[in-house]
C-alpha positions as CSV (number, residue, x, y, z in Angstrom):
1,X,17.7,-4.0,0.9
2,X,16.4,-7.0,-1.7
3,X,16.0,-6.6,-5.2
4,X,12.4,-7.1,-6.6
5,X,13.4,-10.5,-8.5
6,X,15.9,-11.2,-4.9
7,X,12.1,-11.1,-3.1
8,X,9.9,-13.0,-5.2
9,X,12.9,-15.7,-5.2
10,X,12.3,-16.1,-1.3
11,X,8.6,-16.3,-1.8
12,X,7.7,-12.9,-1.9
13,X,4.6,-11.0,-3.4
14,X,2.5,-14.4,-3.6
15,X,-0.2,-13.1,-1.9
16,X,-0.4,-10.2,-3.8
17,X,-0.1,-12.2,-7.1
18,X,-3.1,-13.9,-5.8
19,X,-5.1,-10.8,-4.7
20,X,-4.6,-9.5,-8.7
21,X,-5.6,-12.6,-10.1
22,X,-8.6,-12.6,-8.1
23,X,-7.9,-15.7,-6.5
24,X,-9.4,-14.5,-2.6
25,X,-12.8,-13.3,-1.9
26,X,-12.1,-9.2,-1.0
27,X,-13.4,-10.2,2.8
28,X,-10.3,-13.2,3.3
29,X,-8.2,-9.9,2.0
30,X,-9.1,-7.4,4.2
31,X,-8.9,-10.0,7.0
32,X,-5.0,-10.6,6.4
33,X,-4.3,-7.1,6.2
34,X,-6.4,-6.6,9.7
35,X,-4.3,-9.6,11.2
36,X,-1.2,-8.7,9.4
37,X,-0.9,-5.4,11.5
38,X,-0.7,-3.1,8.4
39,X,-0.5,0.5,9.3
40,X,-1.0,4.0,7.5
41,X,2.4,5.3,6.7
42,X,1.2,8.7,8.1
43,X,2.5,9.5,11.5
44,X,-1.0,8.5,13.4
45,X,-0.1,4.7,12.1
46,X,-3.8,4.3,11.4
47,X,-4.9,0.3,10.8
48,X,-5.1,0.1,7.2
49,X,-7.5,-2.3,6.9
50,X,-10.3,0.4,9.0
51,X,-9.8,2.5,5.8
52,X,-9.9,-0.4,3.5
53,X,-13.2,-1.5,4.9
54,X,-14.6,1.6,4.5
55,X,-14.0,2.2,0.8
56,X,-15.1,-1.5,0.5
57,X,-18.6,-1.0,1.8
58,X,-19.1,2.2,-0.7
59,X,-20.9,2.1,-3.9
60,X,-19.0,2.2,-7.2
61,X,-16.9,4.1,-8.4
62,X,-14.2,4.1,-6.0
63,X,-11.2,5.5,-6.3
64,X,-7.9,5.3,-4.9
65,X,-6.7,8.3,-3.3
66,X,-3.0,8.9,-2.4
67,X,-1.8,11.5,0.1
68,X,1.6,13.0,-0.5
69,X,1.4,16.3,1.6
70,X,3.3,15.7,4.9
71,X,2.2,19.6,6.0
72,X,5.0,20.1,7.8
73,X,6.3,23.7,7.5
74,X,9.6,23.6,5.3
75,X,9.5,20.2,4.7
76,X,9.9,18.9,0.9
77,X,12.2,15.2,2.2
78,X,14.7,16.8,-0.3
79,X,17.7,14.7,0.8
80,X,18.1,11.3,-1.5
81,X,17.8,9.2,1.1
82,X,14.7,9.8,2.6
83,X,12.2,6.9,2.1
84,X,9.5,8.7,1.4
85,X,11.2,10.6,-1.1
86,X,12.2,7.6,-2.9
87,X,9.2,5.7,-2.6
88,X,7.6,8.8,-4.7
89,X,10.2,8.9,-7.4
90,X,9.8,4.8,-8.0
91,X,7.1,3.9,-10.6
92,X,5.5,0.7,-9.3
93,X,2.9,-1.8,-11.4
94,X,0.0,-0.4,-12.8
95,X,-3.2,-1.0,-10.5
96,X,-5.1,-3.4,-12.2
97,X,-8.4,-1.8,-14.2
């Protein structure tokens, strides 16, 4: 696994620099995440960018609304190396406001 500073060296996270800067119209977005591939991390693997259109056609506010309930009886991904686990305990960037 790569280090944050290991990726952006490689050429990572330019598009997303871009998307926070404002730098692409929301529709040239959603279009890379459709073509992309990008699926839900849930276990349906729904397209991402189905949802993402949706909130984008509502009216403001919006909100971002994150999921952590897996609802699976007994389940609290307890062991350290779980990804999902992890991914929880990280503290990424601040959305933009």
């Amino acid at each position: 696994m790569l280090e944050l500073d290991q990726y952006e060296a490689l050429g990572g996270l330019v598009f997303l620099r871009r998307v926070l800067k404002n730098l692409l119209a929301p529709e040239a977005i959603l279009e890379a995440v459709e073509e992309a591939g990008l699926l839900g991390r849930g276990g349906a693997a729904f397209p991402a960018h189905i949802k993402m259109r949706a909130v984008a056609r509502g009216e403001p506010p919006r909100y971002l609304v994150v999921n952590a309930d897996e609802s699976e009886p007994g389940n609290f991904k307890a062991c350290p190396s779980s990804s999902s686990r992890t991914s929880w305990k990280r503290r990424p960037p601040p959305l933009p406001t």
